[in-house]
N, C-alpha and C positions, 0 to 999 in steps of 0.2 A: 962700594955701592952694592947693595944687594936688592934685584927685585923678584916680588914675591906676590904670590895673593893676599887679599889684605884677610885681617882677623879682629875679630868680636872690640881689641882692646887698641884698634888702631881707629876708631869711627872719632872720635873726637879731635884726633892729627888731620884727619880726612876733610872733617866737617869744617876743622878751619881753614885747611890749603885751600878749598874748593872756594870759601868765602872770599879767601882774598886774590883767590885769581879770577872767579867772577862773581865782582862781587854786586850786580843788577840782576841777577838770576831770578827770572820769574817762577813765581810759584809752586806751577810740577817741575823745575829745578831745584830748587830747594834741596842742598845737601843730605840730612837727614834720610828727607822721603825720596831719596833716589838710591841711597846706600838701600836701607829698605825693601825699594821695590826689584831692584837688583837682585840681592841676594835669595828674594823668592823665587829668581827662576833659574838662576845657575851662579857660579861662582867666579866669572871673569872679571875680575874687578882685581886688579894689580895697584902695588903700592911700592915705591923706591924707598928706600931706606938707607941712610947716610947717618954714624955713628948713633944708631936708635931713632933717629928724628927722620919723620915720612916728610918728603919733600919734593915726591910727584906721584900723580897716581892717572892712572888709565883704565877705562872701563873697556869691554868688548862685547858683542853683541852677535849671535850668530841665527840667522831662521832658516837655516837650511838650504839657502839661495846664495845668498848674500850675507857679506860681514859688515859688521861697523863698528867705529872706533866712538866714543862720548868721554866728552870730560878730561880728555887728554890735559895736566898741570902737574906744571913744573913753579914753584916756590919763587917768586922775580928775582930774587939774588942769587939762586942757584942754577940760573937757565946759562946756556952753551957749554956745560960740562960733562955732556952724552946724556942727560937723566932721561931728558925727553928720547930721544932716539931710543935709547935702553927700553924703555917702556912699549915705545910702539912696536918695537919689534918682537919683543916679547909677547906683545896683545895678538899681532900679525900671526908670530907662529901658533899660538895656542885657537887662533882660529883656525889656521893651514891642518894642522893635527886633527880639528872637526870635519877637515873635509872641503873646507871652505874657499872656493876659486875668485874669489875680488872681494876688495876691501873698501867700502867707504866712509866718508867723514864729512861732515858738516861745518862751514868755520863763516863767519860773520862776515859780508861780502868787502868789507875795506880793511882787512887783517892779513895785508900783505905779508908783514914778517912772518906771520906764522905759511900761508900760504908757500912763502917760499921753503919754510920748514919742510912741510911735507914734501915740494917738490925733488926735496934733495934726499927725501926718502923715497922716492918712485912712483908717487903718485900725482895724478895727472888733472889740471881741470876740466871737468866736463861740460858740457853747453846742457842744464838742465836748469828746471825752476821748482826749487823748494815748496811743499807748501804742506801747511799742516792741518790739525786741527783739534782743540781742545775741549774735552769730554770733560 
């Protein structure tokens, strides 16, 4: 397994992982236009690669305060083989490297497995309330 930042000729492996691990993704989700808007403003956007075929990828986000994790996917028949951890930890340090003292991440409130994922990576829940808002 090799992870890497992703490249110009990996966006179509991307655009499909993303589709089938979520594949209700509203709108400004939309694979494409998130690679996209990514790439406009810095290049943390990681990709696992297992014999050529991308099979998870992790984005990273950093403002100067605070970091965070999006997009975090791992391939359904490739999950529990370290892809996901590889990933995060990789997105993690290349934050650390910016500077960046905490990490957070957003996961859908009844997605316990993954929930417990992260907690086995050191991350902890917080008692906060989401909330957004679309422009």
């Amino acid at each position: 397994m090799v992870i890497r930042k992703y490249r110009a000729q990996d966006k179509g492996a991307l655009i499909n992982l993303w589709e089938e691990v979520f594949p209700n993704a509203a709108p400004h989700n939309q694979p494409a236009r998130v690679i996209e808007e990514k790439l406009a403003v810095d290049d943390m956007l990681f990709v696992a690669e297992v014999d050529g075929e991308i099979l998870g990828a992790c984005q990273a986000g950093y403002d100067g305060h605070r970091g965070w994790l999006y997009g975090v996917a791992v391939s359904p028949d490739q999950r529990r083989r370290g892809i996901g951890t590889n990933l995060v930890e990789t997105a993690v340090q290349s934050l650390n490297e910016r500077g960046c003292g905490k990490v957070n991440l957003q996961i859908r409130a009844g997605n316990t497995a993954v929930a417990d994922f992260y907690k086995s990576l050191g991350f902890n829940v917080e008692d906060r309330l989401s909330m957004g808002r679309h422009l």
